[in-house]
N, C-alpha and C positions, 0 to 999 in steps of 0.2 A: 193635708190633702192626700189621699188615698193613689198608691202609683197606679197607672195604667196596666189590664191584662194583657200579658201577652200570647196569650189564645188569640190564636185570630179567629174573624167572626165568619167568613163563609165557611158554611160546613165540611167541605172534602180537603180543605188544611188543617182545622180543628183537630178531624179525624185522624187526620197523618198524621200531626202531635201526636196528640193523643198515641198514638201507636210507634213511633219512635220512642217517646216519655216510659214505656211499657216497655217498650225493648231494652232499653236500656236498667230500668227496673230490675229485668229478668237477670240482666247482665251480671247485677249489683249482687243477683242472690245465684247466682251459678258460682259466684267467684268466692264467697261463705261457703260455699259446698267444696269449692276448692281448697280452700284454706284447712277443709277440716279432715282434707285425705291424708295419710300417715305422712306424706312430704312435705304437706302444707304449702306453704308461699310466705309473701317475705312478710306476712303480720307474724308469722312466728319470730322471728326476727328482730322485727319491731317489741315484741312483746317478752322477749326472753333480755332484749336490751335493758328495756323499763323492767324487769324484774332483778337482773342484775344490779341497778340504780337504787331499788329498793333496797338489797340484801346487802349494799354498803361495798358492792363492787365494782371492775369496771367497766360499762358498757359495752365499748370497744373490743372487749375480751371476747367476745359474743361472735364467732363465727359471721362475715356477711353484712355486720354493725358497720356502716360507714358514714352514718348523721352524726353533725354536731352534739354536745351536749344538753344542750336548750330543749332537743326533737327528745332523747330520752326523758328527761325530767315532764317534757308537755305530756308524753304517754305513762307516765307513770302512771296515774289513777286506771288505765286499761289493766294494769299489770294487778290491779287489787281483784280482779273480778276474777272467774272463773275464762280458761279460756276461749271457752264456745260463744260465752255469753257477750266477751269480750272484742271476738272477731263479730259480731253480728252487730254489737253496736257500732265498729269503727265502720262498717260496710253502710249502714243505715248511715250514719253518718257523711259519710263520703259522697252515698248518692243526694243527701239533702242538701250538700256543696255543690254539687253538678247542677242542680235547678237553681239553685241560688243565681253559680253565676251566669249561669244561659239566660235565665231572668235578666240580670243586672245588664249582659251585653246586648240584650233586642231593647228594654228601656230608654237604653243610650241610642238608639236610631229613631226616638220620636214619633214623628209622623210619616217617616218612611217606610216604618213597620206596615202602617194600614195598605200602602200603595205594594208592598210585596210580602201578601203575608206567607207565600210558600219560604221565606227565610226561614222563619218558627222552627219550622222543621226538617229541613236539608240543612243548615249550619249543624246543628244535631247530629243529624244523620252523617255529617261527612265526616265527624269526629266519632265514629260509632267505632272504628277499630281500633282507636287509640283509647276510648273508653272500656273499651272491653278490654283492651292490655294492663289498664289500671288496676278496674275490677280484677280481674284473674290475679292478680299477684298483692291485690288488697295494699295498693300502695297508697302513695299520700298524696297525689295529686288533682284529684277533685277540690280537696280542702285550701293548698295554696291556689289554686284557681279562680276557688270561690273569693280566697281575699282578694288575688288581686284586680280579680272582676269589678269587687268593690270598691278599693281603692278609686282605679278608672273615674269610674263613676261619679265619686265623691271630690276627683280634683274637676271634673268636669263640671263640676257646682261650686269651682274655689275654693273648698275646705283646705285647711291643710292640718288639722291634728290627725281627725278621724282617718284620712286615706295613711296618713304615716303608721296610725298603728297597724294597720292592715296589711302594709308592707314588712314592719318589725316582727308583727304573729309570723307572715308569711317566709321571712327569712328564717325566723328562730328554728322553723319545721325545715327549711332547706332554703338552703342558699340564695338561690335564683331570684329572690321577689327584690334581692338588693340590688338585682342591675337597672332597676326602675331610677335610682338616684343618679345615673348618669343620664338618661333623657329626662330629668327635672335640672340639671347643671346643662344640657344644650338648650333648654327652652326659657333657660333664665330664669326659674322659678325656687328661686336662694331659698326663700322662709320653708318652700313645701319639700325640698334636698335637704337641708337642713335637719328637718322638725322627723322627716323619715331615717336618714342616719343616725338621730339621737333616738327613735324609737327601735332602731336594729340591734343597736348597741342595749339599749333596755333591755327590752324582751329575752336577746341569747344572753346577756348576764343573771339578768333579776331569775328566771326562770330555774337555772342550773346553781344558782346559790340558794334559792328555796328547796331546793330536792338536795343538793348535798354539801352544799359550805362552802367558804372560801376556798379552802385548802383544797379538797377533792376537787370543786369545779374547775378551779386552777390546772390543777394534775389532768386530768380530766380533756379540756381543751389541749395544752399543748402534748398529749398524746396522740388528738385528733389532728392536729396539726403537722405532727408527724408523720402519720400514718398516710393521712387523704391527701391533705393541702401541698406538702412539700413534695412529694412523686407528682402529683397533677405538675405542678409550677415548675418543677425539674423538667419534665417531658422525657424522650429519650430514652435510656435504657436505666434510667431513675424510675419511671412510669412502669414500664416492662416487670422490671425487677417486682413491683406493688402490686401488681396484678398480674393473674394468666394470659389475661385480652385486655383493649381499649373499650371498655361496650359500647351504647349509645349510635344513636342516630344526629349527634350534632358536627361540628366540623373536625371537632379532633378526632373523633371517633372515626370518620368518614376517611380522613389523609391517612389513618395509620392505618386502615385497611386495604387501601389504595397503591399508594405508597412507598410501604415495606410489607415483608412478608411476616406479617402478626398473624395471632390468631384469628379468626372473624370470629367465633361463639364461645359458648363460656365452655366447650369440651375443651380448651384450652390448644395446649402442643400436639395434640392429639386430632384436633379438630380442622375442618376446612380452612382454606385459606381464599382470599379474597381479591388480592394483590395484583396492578398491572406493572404496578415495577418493583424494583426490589431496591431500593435506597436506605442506606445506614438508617438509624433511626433516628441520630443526631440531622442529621437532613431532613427530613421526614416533619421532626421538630419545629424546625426552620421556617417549613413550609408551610404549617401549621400557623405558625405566628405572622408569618407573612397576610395570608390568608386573613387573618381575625382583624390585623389594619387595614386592612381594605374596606371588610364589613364595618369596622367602627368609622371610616373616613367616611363611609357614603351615608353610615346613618346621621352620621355630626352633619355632612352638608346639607341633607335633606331636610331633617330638623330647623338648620343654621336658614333656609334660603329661606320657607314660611315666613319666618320675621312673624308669629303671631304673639298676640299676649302670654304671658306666663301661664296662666290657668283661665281658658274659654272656656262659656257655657252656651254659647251660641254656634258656634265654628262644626262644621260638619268633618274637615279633618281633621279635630281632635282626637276622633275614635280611629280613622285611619293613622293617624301616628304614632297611637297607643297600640292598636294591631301590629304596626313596626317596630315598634319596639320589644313586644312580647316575641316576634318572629326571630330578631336580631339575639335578644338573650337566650333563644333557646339555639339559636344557629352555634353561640359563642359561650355558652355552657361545657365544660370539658366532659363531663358525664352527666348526659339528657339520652333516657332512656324514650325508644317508641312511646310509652304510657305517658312521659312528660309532653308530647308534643297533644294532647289533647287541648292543652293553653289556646292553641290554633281558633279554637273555635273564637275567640274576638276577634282574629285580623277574618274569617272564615264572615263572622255577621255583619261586619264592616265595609267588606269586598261584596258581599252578595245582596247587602240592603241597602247603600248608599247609592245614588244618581252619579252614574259616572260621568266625569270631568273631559276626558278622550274624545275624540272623533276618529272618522278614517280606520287606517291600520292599528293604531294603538290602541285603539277601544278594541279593534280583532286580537293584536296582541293579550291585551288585558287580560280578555276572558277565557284566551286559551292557556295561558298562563294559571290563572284559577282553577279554571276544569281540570287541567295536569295536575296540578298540586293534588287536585281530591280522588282522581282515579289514580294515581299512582300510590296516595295513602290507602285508598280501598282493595287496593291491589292484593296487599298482603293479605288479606285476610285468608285464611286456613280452609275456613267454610267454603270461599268459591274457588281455591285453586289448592286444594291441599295441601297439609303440615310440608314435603321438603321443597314444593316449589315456593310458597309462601316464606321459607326460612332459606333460600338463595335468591329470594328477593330481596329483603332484608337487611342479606349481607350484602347483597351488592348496592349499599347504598340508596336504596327507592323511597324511603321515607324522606331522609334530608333532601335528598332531589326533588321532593313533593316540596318541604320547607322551603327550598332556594325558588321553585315558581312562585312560592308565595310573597315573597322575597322581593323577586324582581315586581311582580304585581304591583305589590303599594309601594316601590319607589316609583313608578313609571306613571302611578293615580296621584302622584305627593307630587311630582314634579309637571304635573298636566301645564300645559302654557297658559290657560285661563283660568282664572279663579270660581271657586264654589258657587253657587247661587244657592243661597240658604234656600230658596222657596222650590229648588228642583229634588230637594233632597227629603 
């Protein structure tokens, strides 16, 4: 049976599709123009990594290289092509990942599409600046998006191979799609945590031993491990030491700017600072991991109180849960760049298509909650407020501060005192 379109059918949302779809398009091919100016962006990177991998060296070596091995060996075949032709396929790419999973996440709100079809297009739209941060630096996150849009999708039909591979691809390319197996271990869902952890393990092995062998892939990973995994996990002036700056907009990034007096941008010691206090870094640390228990206590409770089946295909917050949990890993990612958080757009179609549960203050709460999260990510953008206001917004935090409205949103819709009624949704 053929899926549902998600065009909606009265004409002046069609339109605006259509015209966000186009924008974003535009986005896809400004940022191939970008790629191809003498300083390029980070597909050069990517692509000197996987040429590297060719030449029998090591990725890592590569300036800027800070993906597993699996993400080198998955881009090799980009590295056979010429590099124009190369950056234009991975852009073309990326953006056919971006509809995929905008696709996959309006599918999942059913017949609530029909009843709001301005979502189509404002869920899109609210993610246009984090999409454009993608695009311009030709990174890789439309492509994990698009899996794990899928996945979503696929547990929300009970599968569990298909969604595990989708998780395994999506880790192989970066990390993140593995924190999906801690919300299949609070939902009780053994076979689909399970069947996804032995696919993570697959894919970053099988991958990196087909491109260079036991022996390199070996060498290879605990290099990386060295290099990325151990400063992240160290924290502190372990972290400092590994890099100039913390970058990202997720909570680590957010306390060490805050904090202590780090860097805020990648000008490094050189550059702005951020800082309303000035705490050792070992503190700083602290507070950091403090902090990430609290986010994982409330997602485990919130998970924990539903009490729903393991994998629903009925349940209207299933998509909300999956919105929190995509919110949650990207909150608790140590390096989640602005461009990662375009993931948003599932808790984004979740929060803005679903029949809300609220009454009263809390439905007012709710939706200001939402609004903030989208004005404050729209904030940034350079085009309505120019490149240095746009980049002391940034640093101060406005993105994750968008994340944490998001945040509180779908716990405050997850813990509504009355339950869903499938037929308002």
């Amino acid at each position: 049976m053929p899926s549902p379109s998600v065009l909606p059918r009265p004409l002046v949302h069609r339109v605006a599709t259509i015209a966000v779809l186009a924008f974003c398009a535009w986005l896809a091919v400004r940022g191939a123009m970008k790629g191809l100016r003498p300083r390029g962006n980070d597909f050069r990177i990517y692509y000197d990594s996987a040429s590297a991998l060719l030449d029998g060296r090591d990725p890592l070596l590569v300036e800027g290289s800070i993906y597993p091995p699996s993400f080198d060996a998955a881009l090799a075949p980009f590295a056979l092509l010429p590099f124009t032709a190369a950056l234009i396929l991975w852009q073309s790419l990326s953006f056919a990942c971006l509809l995929w999973g905008w696709r996959r996440c309006l599918q999942m709100l059913g017949p609530a599409l029909q009843a709001r079809p301005w979502v189509s297009w404002l869920a899109l739209l609210a993610v246009a600046r984090l999409v454009d941060s993608s695009f311009a630096y030709s990174q890789v996150n439309t492509i994990t998006f698009a899996l794990v849009a899928e996945a979503v999708h696929r547990w929300r039909q009970a599968r569990v191979v298909s969604p595990a591979l989708a998780i395994g691809a999506g880790a192989a390319l970066k990390i993140l799609p593995a924190g999906f197996v801690l919300w299949l271990l609070l939902r009780g869902a053994w076979r689909a945590a399970a069947a996804s952890l032995i696919a993570i393990l697959v894919w970053m092995s099988a991958l990196a031993l087909i491109a260079m062998g036991p022996e390199r892939s070996l060498r290879s990973y605990q290099h990386w491990i060295a290099l990325v995994v151990e400063p992240v996990g160290a924290g502190g002036e372990k972290l400092l030491e590994a890099r100039d700056y913390v970058p990202g907009q997720s909570l680590t990034a957010a306390c060490y700017r805050v904090f202590s007096a780090t860097p805020a941008t990648s000008a490094g010691a050189s550059g702005p600072r951020a800082n309303l206090f000035d705490f050792p870094l070992a503190t700083t640390h602290r507070i950091v991991q403090g902090l990430a228990l609290l986010h994982v206590a409330i997602w485990a409770a919130t998970v924990l109180r539903r009490r729903r089946p393991a994998l629903a295909s009925e349940d209207p917050g299933f998509l909300l849960e999956a919105g929190l949990s995509v919110a949650m890993i990207l909150a608790l990612g140590p390096v989640v760049q602005k461009a990662h958080m375009l993931w948003l757009l599932l808790p984004y179609v979740a929060l803005l298509g679903l029949q809300s549960r609220l009454v009263g203050w809390r439905r007012v709460l709710r939706e200001a909650l939402v609004w903030a999260s989208i004005l404050l990510i729209g904030a940034t953008a350079p085009a309505l407020l120019g490149d240095a206001l746009a980049t002391r917004l940034i640093t101060g935090n406005v993105v994750f501060l968008g994340l944490e409205c998001t945040l509180a949103a779908l716990v405050l819709e997850l813990w509504a005192p009355r339950e869903i009624n499938p037929s308002q949704s």
